[in-house]
C-alpha positions as CSV (number, residue, x, y, z in Angstrom):
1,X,7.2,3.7,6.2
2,X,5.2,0.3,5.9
3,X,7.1,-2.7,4.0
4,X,5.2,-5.3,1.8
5,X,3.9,-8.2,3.9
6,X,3.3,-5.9,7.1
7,X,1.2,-6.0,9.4
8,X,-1.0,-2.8,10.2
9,X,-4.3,-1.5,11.8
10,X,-6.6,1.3,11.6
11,X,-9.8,2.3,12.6
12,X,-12.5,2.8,10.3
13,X,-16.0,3.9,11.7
14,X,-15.0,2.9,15.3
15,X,-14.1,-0.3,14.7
16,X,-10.4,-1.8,14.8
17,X,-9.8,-3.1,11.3
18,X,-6.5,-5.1,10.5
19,X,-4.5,-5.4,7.2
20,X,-1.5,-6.8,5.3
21,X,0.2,-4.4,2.8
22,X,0.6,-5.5,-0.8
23,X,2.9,-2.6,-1.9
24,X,3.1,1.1,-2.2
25,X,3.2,3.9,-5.1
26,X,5.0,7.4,-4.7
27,X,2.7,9.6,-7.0
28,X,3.6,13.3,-7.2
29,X,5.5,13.0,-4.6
30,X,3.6,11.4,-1.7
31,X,3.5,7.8,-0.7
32,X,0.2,5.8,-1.0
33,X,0.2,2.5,0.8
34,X,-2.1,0.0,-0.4
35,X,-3.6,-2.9,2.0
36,X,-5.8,-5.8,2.1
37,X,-8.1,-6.6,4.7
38,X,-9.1,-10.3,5.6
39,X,-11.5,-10.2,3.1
40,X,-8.9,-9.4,0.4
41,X,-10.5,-5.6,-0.1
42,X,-7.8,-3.5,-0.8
43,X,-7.9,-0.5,0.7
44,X,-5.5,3.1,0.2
45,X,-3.9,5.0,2.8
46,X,-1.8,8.4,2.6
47,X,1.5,7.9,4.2
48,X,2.5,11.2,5.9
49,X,6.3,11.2,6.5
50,X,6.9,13.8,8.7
51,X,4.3,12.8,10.8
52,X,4.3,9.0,10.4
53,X,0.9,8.8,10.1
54,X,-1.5,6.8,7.8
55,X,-4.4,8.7,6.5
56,X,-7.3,6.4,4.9
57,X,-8.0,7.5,1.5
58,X,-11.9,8.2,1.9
59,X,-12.9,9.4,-2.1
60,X,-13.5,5.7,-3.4
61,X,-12.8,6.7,-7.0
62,X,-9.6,8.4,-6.1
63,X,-8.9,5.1,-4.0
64,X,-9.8,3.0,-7.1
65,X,-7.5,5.2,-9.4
66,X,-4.9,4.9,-7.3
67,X,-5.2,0.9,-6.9
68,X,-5.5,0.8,-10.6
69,X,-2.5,2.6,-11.3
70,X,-0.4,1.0,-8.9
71,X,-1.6,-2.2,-10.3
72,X,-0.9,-1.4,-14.3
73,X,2.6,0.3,-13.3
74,X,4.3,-1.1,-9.8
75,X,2.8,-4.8,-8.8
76,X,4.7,-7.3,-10.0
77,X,6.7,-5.5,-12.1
78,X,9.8,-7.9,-10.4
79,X,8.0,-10.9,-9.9
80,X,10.7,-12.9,-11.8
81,X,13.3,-11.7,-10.0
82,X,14.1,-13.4,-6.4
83,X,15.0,-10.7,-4.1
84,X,17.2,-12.6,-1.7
85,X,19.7,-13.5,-4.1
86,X,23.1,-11.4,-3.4
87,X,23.2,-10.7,-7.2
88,X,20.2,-8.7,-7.3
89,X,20.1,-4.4,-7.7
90,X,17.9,-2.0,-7.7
């Protein structure tokens, strides 16, 4: 499991790539992490569980479906709300 602001690399066509994650979406039941590079290209990876692996999402249009709908239905969906406060439930 990968948290929002982590820190994680992968290697994509040999080369060591590094990225920041900007949030996840659980869709049918498996966990899609989505990242940004240092270029700010986001970029979707399959989180297997059991395994604790990260698979790159390879189909681009699957990859930009997925970054749309996590964009129109999970980011900042609680951007008003400061999650540090002792107040504060899920």
């Amino acid at each position: 499991m990968y948290l929002t602001g982590e820190f994680l690399s992968y290697e994509i066509n040999d080369e060591e790539k590094n990225f920041t994650v900007v949030g996840d979406a659980i869709i049918k039941g498996k966990e899609y992490i989505i990242a940004e590079d240092d270029d700010n290209k986001k970029t979707v990876f399959l989180y297997d569980d059991d395994s604790e692996e990260l698979v790159l999402v390879e189909d681009k249009k699957n990859a930009e479906n997925l970054i749309k709908f996590w964009q129109e239905e999970y980011y900042g969906t609680i951007d008003e709300v400061d999650l540090w406060e002792e107040e504060y439930e899920e």
